[in-house]
C-alpha positions in Angstrom: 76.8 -7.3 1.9 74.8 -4.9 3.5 72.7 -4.2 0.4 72.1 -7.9 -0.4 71.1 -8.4 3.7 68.7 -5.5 3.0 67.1 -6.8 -0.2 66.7 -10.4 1.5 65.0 -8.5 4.2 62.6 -6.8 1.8 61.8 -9.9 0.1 61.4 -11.6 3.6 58.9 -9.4 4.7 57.2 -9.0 1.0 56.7 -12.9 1.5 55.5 -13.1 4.5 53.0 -9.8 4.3 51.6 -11.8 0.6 51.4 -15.1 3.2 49.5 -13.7 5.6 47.5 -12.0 3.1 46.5 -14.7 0.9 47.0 -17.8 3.1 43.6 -16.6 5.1 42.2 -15.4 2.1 42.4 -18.7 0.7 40.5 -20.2 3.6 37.9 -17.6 4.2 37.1 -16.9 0.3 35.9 -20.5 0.4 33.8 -20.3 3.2 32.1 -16.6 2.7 31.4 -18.4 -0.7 29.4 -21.4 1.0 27.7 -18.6 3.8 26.3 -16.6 0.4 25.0 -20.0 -0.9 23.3 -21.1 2.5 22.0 -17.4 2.6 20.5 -17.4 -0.3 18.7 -20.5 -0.2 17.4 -19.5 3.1 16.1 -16.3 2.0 14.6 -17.8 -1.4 12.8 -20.9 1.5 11.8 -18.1 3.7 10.1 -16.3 0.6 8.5 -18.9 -1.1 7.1 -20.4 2.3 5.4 -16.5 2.8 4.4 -16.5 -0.7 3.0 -20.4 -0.5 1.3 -19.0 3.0 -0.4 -16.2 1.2 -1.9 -18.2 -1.6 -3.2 -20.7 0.8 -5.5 -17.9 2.9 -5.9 -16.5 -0.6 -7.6 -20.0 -1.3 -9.2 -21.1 2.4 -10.8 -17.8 2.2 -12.3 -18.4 -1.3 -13.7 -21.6 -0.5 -15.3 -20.3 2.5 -17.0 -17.7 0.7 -17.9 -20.4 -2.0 -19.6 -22.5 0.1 -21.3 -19.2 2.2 -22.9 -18.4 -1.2 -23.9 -22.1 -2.2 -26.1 -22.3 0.8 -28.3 -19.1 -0.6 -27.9 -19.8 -4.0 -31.3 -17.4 -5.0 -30.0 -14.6 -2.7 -28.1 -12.8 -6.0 -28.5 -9.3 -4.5 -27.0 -10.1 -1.1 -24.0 -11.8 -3.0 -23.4 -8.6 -5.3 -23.7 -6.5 -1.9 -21.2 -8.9 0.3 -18.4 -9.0 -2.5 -19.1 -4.9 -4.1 -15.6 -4.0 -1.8 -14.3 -7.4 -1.8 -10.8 -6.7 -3.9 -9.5 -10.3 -3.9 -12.6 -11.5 -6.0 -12.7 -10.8 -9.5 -16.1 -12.5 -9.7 -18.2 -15.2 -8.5 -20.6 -17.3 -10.6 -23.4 -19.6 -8.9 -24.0 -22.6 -11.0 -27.4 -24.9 -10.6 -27.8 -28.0 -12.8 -25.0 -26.8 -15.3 -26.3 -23.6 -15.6 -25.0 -19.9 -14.2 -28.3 -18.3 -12.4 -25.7 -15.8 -10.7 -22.7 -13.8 -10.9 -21.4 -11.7 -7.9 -20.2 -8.6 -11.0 -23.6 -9.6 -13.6 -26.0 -10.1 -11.5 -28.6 -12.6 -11.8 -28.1 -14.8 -15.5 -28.2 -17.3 -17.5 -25.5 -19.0 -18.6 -24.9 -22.7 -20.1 -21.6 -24.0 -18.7 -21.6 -27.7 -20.5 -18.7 -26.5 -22.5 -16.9 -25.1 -19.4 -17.3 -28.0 -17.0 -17.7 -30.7 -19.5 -19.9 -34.3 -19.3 -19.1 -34.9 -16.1 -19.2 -31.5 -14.0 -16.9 -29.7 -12.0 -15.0 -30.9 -9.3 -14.2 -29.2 -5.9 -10.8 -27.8 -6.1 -8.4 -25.2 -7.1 -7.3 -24.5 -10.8 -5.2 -22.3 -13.2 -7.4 -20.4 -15.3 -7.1 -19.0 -18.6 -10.1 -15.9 -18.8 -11.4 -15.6 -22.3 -9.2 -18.1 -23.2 -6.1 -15.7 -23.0 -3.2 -17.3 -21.3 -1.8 -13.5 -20.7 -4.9 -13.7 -18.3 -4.4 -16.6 -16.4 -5.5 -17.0 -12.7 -6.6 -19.1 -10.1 -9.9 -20.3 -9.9 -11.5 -21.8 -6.9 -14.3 -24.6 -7.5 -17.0 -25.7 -4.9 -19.2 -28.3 -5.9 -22.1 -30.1 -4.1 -20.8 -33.9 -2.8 -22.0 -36.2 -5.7 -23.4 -33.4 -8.4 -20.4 -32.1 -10.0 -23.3 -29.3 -12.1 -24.4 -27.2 -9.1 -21.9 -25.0 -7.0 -19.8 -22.0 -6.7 -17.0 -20.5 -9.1 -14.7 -17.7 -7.3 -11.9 -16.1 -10.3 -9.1 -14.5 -7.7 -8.7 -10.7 -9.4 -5.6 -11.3 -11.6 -4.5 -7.6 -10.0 -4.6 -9.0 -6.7 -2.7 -11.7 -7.1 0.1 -9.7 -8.8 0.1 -7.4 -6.2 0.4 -9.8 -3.2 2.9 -11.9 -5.5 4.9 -9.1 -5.4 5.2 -7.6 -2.1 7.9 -9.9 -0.3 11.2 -9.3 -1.0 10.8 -9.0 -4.7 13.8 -7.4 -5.9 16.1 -10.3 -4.7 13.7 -12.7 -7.2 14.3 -13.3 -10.7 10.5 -14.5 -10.7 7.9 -16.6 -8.5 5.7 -19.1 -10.3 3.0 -21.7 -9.4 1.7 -25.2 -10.8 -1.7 -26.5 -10.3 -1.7 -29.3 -11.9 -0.2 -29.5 -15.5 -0.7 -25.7 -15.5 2.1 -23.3 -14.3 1.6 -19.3 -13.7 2.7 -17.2 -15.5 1.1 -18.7 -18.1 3.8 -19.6 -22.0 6.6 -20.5 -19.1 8.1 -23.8 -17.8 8.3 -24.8 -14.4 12.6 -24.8 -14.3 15.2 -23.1 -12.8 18.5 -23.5 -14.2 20.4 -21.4 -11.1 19.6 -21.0 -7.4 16.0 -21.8 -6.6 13.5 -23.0 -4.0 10.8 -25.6 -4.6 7.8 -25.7 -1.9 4.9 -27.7 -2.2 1.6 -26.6 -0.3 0.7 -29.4 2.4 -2.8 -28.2 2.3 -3.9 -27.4 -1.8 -1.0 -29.4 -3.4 0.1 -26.4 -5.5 4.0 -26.4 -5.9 5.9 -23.6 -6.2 9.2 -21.9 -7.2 11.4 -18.8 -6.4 14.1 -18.0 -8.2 16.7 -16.2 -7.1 17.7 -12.9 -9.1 21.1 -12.6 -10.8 21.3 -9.0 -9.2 20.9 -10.5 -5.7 23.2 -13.1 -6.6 26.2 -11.0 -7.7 25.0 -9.1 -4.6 25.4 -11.8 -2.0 29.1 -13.0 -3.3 30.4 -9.9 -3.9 29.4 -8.8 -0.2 30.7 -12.2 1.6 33.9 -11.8 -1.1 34.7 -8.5 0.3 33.4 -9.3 4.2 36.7 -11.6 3.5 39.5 -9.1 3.0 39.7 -6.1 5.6 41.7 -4.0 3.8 39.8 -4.2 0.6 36.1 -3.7 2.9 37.6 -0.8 4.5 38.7 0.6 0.8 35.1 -0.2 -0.4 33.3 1.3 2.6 35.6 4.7 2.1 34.9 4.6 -1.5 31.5 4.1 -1.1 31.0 6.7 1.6 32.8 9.2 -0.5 30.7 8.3 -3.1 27.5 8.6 -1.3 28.7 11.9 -0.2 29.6 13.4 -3.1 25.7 12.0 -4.8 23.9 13.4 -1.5 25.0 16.7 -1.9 23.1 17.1 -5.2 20.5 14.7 -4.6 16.8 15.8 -3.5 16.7 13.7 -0.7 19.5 15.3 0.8 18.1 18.7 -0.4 14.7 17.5 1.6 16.9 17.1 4.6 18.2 21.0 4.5 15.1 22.1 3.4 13.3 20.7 6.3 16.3 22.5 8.9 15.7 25.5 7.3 12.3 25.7 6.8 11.9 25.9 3.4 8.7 24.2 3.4 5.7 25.7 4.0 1.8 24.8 4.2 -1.0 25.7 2.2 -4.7 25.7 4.1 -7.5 25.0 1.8 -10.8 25.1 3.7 -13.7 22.8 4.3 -17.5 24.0 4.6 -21.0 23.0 5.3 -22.9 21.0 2.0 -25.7 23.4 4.0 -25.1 27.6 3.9 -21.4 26.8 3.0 -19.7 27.5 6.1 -16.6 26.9 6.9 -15.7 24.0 9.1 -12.5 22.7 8.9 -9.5 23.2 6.8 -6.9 20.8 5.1 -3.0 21.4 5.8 -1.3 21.0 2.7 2.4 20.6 2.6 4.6 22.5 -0.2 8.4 23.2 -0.7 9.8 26.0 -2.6 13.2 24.4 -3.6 15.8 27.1 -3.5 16.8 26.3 -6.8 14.1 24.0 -8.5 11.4 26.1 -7.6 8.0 24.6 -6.2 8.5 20.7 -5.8 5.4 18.6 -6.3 4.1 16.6 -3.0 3.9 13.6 -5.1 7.3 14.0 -5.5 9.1 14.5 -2.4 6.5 13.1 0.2 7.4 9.4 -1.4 11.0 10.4 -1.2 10.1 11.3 2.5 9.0 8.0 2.9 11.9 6.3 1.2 14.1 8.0 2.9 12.8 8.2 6.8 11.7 11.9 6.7 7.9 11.2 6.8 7.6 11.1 10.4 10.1 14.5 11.2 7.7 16.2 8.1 4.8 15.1 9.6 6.0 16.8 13.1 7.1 19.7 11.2 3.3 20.3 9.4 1.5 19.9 12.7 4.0 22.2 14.2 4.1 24.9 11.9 0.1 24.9 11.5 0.1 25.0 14.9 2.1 28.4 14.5 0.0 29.4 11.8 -3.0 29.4 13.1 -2.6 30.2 16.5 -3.9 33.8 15.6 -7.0 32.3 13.7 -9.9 32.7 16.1 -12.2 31.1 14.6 -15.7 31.7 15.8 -17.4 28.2 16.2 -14.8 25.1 16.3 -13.2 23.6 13.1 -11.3 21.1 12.5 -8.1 20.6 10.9 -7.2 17.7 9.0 -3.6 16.5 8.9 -2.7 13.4 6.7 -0.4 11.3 9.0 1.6 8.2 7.2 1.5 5.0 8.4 5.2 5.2 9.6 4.3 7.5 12.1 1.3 5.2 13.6 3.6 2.7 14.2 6.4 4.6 16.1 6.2 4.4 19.9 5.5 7.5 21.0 2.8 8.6 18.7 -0.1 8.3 20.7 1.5 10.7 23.0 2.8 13.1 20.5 -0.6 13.2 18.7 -2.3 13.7 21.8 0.0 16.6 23.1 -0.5 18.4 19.3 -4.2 17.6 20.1 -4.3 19.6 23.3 -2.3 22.3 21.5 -4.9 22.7 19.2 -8.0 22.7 21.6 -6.3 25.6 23.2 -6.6 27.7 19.7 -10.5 26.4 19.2 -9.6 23.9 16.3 -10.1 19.8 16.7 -7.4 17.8 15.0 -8.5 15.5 12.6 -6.2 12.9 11.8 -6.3 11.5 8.3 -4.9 8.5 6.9 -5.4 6.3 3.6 -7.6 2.6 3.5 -3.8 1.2 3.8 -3.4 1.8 7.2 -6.7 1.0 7.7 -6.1 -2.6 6.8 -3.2 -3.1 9.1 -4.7 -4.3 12.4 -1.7 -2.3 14.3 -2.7 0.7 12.5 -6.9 -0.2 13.7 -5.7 -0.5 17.1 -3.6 3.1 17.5 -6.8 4.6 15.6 -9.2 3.7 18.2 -6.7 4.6 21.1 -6.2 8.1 19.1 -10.1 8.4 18.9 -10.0 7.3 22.6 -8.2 10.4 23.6 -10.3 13.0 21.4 -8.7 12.9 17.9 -11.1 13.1 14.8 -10.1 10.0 12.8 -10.9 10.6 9.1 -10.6 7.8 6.1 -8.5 9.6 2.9 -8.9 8.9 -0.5 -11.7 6.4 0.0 -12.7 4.1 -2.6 -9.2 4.2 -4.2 -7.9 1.1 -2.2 -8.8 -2.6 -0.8 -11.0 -2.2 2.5 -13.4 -4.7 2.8 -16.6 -3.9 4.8 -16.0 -6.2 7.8 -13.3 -4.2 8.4 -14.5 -0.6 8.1 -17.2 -2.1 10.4 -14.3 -3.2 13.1 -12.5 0.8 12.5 -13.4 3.9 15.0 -13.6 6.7 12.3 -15.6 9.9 12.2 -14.7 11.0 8.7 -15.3 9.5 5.4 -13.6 11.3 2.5 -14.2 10.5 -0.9 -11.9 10.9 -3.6 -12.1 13.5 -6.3 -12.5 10.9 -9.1 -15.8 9.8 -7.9 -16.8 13.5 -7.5 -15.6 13.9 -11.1 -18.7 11.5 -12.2 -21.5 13.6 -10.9 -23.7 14.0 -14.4 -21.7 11.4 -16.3 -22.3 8.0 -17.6 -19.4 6.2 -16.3 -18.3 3.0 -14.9 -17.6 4.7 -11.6 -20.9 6.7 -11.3 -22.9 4.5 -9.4 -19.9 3.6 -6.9 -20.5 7.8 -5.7 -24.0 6.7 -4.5 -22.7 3.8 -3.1 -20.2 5.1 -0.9 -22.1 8.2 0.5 -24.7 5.2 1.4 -22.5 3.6 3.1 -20.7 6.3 5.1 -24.5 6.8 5.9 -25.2 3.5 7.2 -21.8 3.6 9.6 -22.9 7.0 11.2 -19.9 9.2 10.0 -19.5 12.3 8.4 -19.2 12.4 4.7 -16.3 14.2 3.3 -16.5 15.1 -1.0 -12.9 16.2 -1.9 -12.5 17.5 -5.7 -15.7 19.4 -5.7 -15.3 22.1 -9.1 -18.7 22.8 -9.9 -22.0 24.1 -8.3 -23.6 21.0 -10.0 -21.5 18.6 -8.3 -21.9 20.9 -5.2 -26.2 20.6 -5.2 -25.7 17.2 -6.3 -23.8 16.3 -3.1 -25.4 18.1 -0.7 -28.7 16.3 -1.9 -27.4 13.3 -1.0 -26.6 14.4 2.4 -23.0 14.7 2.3 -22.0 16.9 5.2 -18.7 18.6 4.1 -17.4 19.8 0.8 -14.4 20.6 -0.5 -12.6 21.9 -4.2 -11.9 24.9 -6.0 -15.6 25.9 -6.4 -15.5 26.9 -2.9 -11.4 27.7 -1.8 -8.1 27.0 -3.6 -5.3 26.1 -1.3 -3.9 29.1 0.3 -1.1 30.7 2.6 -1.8 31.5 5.9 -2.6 35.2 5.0 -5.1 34.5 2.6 -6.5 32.2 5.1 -6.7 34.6 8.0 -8.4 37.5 5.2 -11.4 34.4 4.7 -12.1 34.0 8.4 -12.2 37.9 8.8 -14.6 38.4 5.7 -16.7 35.5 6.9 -17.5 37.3 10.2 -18.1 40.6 8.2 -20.8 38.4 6.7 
């Protein structure tokens, strides 16, 4: 009797563990299953409406400068000039009477567009594209005309690049793909305008383009499986101790987690590569470089484990530890007139609170050793009006602002005009086309002209030969920099250059 009372006790309190187990479960698996639903199609609306947003500026913008243009329609050189940065335009064509007389990337010409705009003209609007009839290349096109003559206006081709790019900034991993209709057309071009799982339709109020996100089967799985297993306790805790285990056991071999230790115990270390005069080749300034000697990989390339910085929220603790450890380094430097020392500093780190303070404390640091910081960062954080704004507060307060890589991204004049900067650098692959016949020869000329024109110091970086070296410094460019004149080097091979330059 006793065993029988005990087995009906067991099977009493197997029952009633299974009911409160799967009664709930039954309730909530529904439920999380509609919240994954609702959340997708909220994030797909949310996307499109950016993406929709985006185009429509893309196109308001366009039609400005369309109708800018048509008003000084004989003015080719001043068109060329306005839209030589302008990275959203892929090229401009004025048309008179059926006829190109202008293209913003040609010049001046003379085109006959019959074919294009047919019997009875263009008509103002915007329009899917095919360029050179390839449907691979298909973009938007924005058409201006003049009220009543559909044969004299303005043509603007958006840069195919640029719309991929902007397409494909928002959120894009949790899209299977985003396309748009103009019309009959769709883009991508060879694909219908469909969906057959979750997706968002949005139709622009103010163009009349529609268009469609669709949501990727990745984020999809994603979004049930996390509601599903936000439903049972027992098997999220299981997860979430699996999954920590697991992360665990990956970190402890992985670089990033390497990065971490490697920072704590200082295996990284920076390389000084200096910067002199285009006149007499003095020296005046120097570049921090940061390098890691992995304890068992060796020497670790930046452009490997600074974008795994980034990724992984190191950037701004490794940008503290360069400007502390140059500080170190060159504390016993003494140089005899002032240099500068140019630290590239990520957008992150623009954008935290504290920076202006910090930078301005390393600042005074600095000063105290005779050497001005120079704060560089890339045309990226140029573009971002918060990043414009803690520029000018940093210049405010004494700090060298200095443009990186310039020429290599999307700043448009208007806003290197608005930016406080003291520095121009230009990249080493415009350097490289000193005494070559290249596409990107006469853009060298161009940019030292303009770095001219906005009163700041002209910085060449990839300098390799005493050719490029004359060739610069006839063209005024104040500061050089490349192997012709230093390698990167430690801090002791540093310190032996300052002492040998004041033997000399």
């Amino acid at each position: 009797m006793e065993s029988s009372s005990s087995r009906s006790t067991l099977t009493i309190e197997i029952k009633s563990f299974l009911a409160v187990f799967i009664i709930p479960l039954l309730i909530v698996l529904p439920a999380s299953f509609y919240v994954a639903v609702d959340g997708i199609e909220a994030s797909l609306r949310s996307t499109v409406n950016t993406y929709s947003t985006r185009v429509d500026d893309i196109i308001s913008e366009l039609h400005s400068e369309n109708k800018q243009a048509m008003q000084h329609p004989d003015s080719c050189g001043l068109i060329r000039e306005n839209l030589l940065f302008e990275s959203l335009v892929r090229e401009m064509i004025i048309m008179r009477d059926g006829i190109a007389i202008c293209s913003s990337k040609r010049g001046e010409i003379d085109q006959d567009l019959s074919l294009l705009i047919g019997k009875k003209g263009a008509k103002t609007g915007e329009y899917l594209f095919d360029i050179d009839g390839d449907p691979t290349q298909r973009t938007i096109v924005i058409v201006d005309t003049i009220e009543g003559d559909g044969f004299t206006g303005a043509f603007s081709v958006v840069d195919r690049n640029f719309l991929l790019q902007r397409l494909g900034r928002i959120e894009s991993g949790r899209l299977s793909y985003v396309k748009v209709k103009f019309g009959p057309r769709v883009y991508p071009a060879n694909t219908t305008f469909t969906s057959d799982t979750y997706h968002y339709i949005h139709t622009s109020k103010k163009y009349g383009f529609s268009m469609l996100a669709e949501a990727s089967e990745d984020y999809i799985n994603d979004r049930l499986l996390y509601t599903a297993t936000g439903s049972v306790p027992v098997s999220l805790l299981i997860s979430l101790l699996i999954f920590a285990a697991n992360r665990l056991l990956k970190r402890r071999d992985s670089l990033a987690d390497d990065l971490k230790k490697g920072l704590k115990r200082a295996e990284l270390y920076l390389a000084y590569q200096p910067i002199v005069t285009s006149q007499g080749h003095k020296i005046g300034g120097i570049e921090a470089l940061i390098r890691w000697n992995h304890p068992t990989l060796g020497l670790v390339r930046p452009d490997v484990f600074i974008p795994l910085a980034e990724e992984q929220n190191l950037i701004i603790p490794l940008t503290d530890y360069v400007l502390q450890h140059a500080r170190y380094d060159l504390a016993s430097l003494q140089p005899d007139n002032d240099i500068h020392l140019g630290v590239n500093v990520p957008p992150a780190y623009l954008h935290t609170s504290t920076c202006v303070s910090e930078l301005k404390h390393y600042k005074e640091q600095f000063e105290a050793i005779g050497i001005k910081l120079c704060i560089e960062v890339t045309e990226r954080q140029v573009l971002d009006k918060l990043g414009r704004d803690v520029l000018k507060e940093l210049r405010d307060n004494g700090l060298i602002i200095s443009i990186d890589d310039f020429g290599t991204g999307h700043t448009s004049l208007s806003i290197l005009q608005d930016t406080a900067f003291d520095h121009l650098k230009i990249d080493k692959c415009f350097v490289d086309t000193i005494g070559l016949e290249t596409v990107n020869a006469p853009v060298l000329t161009t940019i030292i002209e303009l770095g001219h024109k906005l009163q700041v110091k002209v910085v060449a970086e990839g300098v390799e030969t005493a050719q490029q070296a004359a060739y610069l410094a006839g063209f005024k460019v104040q500061y050089l920099q490349g192997y012709h004149f230093y390698k990167p080097m430690d801090i002791a091979d540093l310190q032996q250059v300052f002492k040998d330059s004041k033997l000399d």
